[in-house]
Wavefront OBJ file of the C-alpha trace (Angstrom):
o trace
v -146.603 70.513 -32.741
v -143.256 69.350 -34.176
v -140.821 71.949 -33.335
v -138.988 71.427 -36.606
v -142.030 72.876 -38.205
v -140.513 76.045 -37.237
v -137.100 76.309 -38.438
v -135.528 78.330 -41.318
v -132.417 79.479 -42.697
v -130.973 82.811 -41.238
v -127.907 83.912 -42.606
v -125.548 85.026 -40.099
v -125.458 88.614 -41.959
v -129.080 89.503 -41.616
v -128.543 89.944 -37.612
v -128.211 93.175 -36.645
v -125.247 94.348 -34.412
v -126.810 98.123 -33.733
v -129.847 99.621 -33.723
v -131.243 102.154 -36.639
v -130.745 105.664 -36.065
v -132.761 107.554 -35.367
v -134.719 104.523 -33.579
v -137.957 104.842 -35.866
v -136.044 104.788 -39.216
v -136.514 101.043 -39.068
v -137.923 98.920 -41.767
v -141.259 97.784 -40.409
v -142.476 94.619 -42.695
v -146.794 94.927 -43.102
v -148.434 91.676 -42.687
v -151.977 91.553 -43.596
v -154.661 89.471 -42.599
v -154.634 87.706 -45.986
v -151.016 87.215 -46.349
v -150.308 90.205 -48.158
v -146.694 92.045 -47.601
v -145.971 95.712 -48.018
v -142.711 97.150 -46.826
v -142.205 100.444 -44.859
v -140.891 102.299 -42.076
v -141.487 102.299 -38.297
v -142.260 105.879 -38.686
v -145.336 105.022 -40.822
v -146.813 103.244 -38.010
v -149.978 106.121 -37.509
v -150.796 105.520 -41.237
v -151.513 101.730 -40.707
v -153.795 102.645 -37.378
v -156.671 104.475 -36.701
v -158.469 106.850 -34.108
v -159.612 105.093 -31.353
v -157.151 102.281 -31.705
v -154.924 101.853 -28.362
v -151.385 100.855 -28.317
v -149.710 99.028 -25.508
v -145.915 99.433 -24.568
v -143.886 97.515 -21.856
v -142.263 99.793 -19.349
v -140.030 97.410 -17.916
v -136.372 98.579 -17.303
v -133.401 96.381 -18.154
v -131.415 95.790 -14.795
v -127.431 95.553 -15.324
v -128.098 91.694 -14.817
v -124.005 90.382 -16.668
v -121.914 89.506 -14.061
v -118.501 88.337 -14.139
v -116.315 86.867 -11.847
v -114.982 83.710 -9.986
v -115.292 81.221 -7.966
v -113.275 81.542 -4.519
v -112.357 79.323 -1.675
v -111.279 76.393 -3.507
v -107.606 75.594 -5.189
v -108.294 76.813 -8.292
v -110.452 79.825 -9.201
v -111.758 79.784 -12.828
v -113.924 82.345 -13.864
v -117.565 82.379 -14.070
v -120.070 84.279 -15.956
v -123.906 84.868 -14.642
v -126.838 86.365 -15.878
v -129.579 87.411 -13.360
v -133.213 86.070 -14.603
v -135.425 86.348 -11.565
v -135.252 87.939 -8.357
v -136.549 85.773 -5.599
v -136.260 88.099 -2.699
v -134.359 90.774 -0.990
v -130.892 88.941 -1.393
v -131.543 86.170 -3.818
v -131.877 85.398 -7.779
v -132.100 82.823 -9.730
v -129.401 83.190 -12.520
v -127.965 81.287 -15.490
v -124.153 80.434 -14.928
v -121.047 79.333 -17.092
v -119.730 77.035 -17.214
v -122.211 75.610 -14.396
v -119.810 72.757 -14.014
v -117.693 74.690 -11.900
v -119.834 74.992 -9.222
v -121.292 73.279 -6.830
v -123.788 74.421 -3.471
v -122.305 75.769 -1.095
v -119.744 77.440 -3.642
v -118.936 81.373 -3.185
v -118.326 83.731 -6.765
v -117.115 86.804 -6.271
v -117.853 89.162 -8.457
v -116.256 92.336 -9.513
v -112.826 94.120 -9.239
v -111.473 95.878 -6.031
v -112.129 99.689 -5.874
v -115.564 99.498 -7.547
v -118.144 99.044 -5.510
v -119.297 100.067 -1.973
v -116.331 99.672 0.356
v -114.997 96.135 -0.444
v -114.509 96.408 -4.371
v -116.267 93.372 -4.925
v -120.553 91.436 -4.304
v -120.178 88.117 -3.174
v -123.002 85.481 -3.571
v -122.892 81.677 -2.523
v -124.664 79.151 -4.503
v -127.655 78.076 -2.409
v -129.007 75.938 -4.981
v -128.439 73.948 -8.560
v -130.557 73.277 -11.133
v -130.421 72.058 -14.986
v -129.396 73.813 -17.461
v -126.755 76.197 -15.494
v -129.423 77.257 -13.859
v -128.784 78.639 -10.192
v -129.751 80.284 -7.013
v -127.374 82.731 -5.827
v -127.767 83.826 -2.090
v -125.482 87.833 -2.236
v -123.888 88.963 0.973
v -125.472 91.946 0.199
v -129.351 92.613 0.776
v -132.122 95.305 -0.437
v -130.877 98.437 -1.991
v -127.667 97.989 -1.169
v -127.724 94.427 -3.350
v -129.330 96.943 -5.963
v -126.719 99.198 -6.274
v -123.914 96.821 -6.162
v -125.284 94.779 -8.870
v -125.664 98.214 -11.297
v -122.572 99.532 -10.744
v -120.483 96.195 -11.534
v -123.287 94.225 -14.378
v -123.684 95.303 -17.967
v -126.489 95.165 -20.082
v -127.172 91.422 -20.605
v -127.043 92.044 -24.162
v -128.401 88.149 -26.412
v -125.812 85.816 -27.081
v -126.480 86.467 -30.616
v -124.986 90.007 -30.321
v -122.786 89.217 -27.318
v -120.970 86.613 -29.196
v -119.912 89.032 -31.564
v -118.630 92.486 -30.393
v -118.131 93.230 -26.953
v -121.133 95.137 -24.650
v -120.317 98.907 -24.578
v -121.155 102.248 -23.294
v -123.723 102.731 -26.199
v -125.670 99.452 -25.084
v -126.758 100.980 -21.693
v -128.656 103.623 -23.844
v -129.998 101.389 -26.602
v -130.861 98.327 -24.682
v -133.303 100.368 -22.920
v -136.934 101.950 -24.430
v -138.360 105.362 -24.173
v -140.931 103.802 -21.780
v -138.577 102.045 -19.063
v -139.595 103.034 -15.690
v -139.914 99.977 -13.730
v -136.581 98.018 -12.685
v -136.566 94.287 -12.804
v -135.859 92.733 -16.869
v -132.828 91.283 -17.975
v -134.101 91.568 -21.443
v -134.861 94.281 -23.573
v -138.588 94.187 -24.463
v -137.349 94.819 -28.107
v -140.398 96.105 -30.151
v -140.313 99.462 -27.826
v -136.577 100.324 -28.887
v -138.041 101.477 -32.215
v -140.130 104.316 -30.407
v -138.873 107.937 -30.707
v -140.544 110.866 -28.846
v -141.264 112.212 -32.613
v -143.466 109.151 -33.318
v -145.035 108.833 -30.100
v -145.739 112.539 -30.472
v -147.109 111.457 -34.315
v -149.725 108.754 -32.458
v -151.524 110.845 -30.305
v -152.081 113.425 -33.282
v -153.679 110.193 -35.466
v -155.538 109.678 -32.109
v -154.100 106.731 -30.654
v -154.148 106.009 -26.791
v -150.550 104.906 -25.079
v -150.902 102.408 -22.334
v -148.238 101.243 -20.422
v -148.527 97.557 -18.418
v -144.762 95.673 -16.844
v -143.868 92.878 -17.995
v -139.884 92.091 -16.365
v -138.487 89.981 -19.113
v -136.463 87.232 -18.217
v -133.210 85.932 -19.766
v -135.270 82.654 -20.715
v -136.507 84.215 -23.749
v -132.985 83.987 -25.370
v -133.314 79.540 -24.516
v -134.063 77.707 -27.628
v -136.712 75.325 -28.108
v -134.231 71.634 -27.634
v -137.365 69.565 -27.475
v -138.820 67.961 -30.719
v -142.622 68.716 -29.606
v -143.801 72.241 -28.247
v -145.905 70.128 -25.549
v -142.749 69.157 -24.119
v -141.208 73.042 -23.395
v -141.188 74.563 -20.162
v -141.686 78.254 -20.159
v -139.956 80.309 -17.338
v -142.673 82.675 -15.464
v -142.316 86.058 -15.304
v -144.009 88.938 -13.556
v -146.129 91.242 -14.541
v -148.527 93.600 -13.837
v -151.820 95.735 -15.418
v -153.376 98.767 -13.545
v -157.305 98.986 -13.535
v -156.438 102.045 -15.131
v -155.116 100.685 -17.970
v -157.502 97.643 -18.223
v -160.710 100.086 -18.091
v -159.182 102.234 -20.541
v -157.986 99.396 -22.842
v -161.932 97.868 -22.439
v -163.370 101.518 -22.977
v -162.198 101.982 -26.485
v -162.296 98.057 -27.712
v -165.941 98.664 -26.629
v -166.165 101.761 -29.010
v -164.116 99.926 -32.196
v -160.990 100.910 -31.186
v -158.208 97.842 -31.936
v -155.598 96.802 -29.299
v -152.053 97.090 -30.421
v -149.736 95.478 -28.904
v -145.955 96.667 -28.774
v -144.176 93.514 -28.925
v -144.762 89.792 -27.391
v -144.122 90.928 -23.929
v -146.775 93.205 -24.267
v -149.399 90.109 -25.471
v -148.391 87.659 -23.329
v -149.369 89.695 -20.677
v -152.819 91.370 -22.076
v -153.299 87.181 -23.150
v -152.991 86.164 -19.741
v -155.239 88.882 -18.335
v -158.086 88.738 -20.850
v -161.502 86.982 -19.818
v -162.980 84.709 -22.138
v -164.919 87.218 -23.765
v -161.523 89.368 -24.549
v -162.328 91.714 -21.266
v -158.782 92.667 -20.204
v -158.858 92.370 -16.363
v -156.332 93.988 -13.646
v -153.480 91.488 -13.398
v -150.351 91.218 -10.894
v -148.657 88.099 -10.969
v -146.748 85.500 -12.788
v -147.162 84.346 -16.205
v -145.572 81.336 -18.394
v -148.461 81.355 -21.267
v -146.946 79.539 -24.111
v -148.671 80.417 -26.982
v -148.627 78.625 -30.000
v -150.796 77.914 -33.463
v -153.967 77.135 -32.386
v -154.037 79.390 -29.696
v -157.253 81.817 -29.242
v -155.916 85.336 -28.842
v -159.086 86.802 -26.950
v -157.612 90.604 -26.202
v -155.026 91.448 -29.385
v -155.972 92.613 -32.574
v -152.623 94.122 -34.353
v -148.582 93.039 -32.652
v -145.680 94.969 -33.778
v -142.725 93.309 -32.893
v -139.112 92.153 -34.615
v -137.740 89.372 -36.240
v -137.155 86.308 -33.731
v -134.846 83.274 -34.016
v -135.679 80.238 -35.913
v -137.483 77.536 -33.880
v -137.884 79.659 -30.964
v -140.759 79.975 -28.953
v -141.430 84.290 -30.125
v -141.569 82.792 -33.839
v -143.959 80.117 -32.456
v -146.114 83.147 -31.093
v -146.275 85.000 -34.322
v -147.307 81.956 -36.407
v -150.056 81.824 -34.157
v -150.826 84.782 -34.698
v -150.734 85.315 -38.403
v -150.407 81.808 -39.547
v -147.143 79.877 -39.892
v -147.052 80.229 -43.852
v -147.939 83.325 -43.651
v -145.188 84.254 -41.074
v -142.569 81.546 -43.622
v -143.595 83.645 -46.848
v -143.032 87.093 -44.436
v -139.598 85.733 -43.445
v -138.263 84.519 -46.501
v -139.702 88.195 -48.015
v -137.438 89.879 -45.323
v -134.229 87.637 -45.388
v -134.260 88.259 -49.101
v -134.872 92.191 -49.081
v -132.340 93.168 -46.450
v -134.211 93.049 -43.078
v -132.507 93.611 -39.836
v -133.204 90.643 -37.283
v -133.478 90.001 -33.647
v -132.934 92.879 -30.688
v -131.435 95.806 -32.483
v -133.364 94.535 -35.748
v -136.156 95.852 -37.875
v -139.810 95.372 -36.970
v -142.810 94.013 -38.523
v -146.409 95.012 -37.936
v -148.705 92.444 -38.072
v -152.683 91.849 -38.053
v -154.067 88.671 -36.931
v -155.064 86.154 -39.556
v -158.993 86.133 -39.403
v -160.550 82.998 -37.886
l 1 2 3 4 5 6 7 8 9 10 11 12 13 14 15 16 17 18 19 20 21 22 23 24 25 26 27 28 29 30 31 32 33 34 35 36 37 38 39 40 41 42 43 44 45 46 47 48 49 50 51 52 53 54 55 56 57 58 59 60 61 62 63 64 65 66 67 68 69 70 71 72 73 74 75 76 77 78 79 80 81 82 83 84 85 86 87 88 89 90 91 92 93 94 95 96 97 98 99 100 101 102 103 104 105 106 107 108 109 110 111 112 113 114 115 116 117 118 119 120 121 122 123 124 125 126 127 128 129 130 131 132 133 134 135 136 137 138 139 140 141 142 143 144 145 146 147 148 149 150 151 152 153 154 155 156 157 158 159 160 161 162 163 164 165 166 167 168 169 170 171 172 173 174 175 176 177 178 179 180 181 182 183 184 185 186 187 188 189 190 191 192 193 194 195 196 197 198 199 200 201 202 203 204 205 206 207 208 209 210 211 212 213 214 215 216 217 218 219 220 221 222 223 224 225 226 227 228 229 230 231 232 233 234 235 236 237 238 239 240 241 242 243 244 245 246 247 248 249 250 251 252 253 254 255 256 257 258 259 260 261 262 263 264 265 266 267 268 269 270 271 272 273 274 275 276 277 278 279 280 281 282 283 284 285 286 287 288 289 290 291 292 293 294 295 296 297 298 299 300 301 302 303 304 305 306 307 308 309 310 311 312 313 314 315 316 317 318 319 320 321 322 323 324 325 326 327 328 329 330 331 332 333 334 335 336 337 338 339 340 341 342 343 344 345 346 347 348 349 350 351 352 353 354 355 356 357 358
């Protein structure tokens, strides 16, 4: 499909620099099957779902994955700026640099300042490999969980480029860049639905009767690249890892078998159920990578209802919900929220969406 097919006007205002407080005060746009919008609050989400029906959260944990620092060795030394994305093993990760021109393989950045971490003050990594994009494979001197521990004490959150670029990451970001449900290390990404959950309405759910599932899903810093092609076909998706218990799966099967709906919380959350369903919608135990790229005229075989927030114009989420619900349908939604006030993107306000009946 023409990529342009999936653009729209955002103005810069409507892109939230903070989250609500507290988290679940958000405005949650309701998208029904046949188009029709109602607005509310995340905090209404038991009213819109039913016993029996079975929500699934991400409980992936943001890593401190923003590094700064510079590149050493040479005459000059200009400074560098890298993002962890994937973790390749116990002393290498692929990362996104700037400005990638700098460097070259065999190049060594050091990162941090002296006094901060371990005994040297600083994590040194040599660039093993280059790719496109400013895409490269750093090779640290460190290794394991000392590599770990390095890399939290001197990152930040990696917040998006569309906050980043204007305020500076703070204190408060290492607290609201993460959900309720992080408990596996390993995303450089926030997945961004679960920030809206509060123990209040988790506690709310389970009255209503609604199961919470968790399944991983380590979100990668590709989800912040635009779309540059002019045809989807053309888009590479970077994989990520992820990973559904049997537990989980038989549960999730158990109560889709007795009526119950699956929910899931945010597009981390369906890409992964997606790539684990069977043809029949059966969601099977998964461990592995992913790089589904889902767009309209998919066949979702495992999700009935996605909450999730407001994503960037011609970008491969908004691609994913106009599968989902139809790409008028998701235009008419989008226009409805620029024009009453909605919060986009990360820290932004949610909608709630049920899939547009085949």
């Amino acid at each position: 499909m023409r990529t342009d097919l999936f653009d729209f006007e955002l103005p810069a205002a409507s892109i939230a620099l903070r989250p609500a407080s507290p988290r679940d005060s958000a405005a949650m746009l309701i998208v029904q099957p046949e188009g029709l919008l109602r607005d509310g609050r995340v905090a209404d989400l038991p009213l819109w779902l039913k016993p029996g029906d079975q929500l699934v959260v991400n409980d992936t944990r943001v890593i401190s994955a923003q590094l700064s620092g510079r590149r050493i060795g040479r005459a000059t030394e200009p400074k560098i700026e890298a993002t962890l994305i994937k973790r390749l093993d116990g002393s290498r990760w692929q990362a996104l640099v700037r400005p990638a021109k700098k460097l070259a393989p065999g190049d060594v950045v050091r990162f941090g300042n002296e006094g901060r971490v371990c005994l040297l003050g600083h994590l040194d990594a040599q660039v093993e490999h280059k790719g496109c994009d400013g895409e490269v494979t750093l090779s640290f001197s460190f290794h394991g969980p000392a590599l770990d521990s390095a890399i939290a004490d001197l990152g930040s959150p990696p917040l998006p480029p569309y906050i980043a670029s204007k305020r500076a990451p703070d204190e408060r970001d290492a607290t609201d860049y993460q959900t309720m449900f992080a408990a596996h290390e390993g995303a450089v990404a926030a997945p961004t639905a679960g920030l809206h959950f509060t123990p209040a309405l988790q506690t709310a759910l389970r009255e209503r009767g609604v199961g919470i599932h968790p399944v991983t899903l380590h979100v990668g810093a590709g989800t912040f690249l635009p779309v540059k092609v002019d045809d989807t076909a053309g888009h590479r998706m970077h994989s990520e890892w992820g990973t559904i218990s049997r537990a989980t799966s038989e549960a999730l099967n158990a109560a889709r078998a007795g009526g119950g709906r699956i929910v899931a919380v945010g597009t981390t959350s369906l890409r992964l159920l997606e790539s684990a369903a069977a043809e029949d919608g059966t969601i099977q135990p998964f461990a592995g990578e992913t790089a589904i790229f889902i767009t309209p005229g998919y066949r979702f075989r495992a999700v009935d209802i996605l909450l999730t927030n407001f994503h960037l114009p011609r970008s491969t989420l908004f691609m994913l919900v106009s599968a989902f619900s139809g790409l008028d349908t998701m235009k008419q939604a989008y226009a409805h929220a620029i024009a009453n006030g909605y919060r986009f993107y990360s820290y932004g306000d949610a909608c709630l969406l049920f899939r547009a009946r085949e």
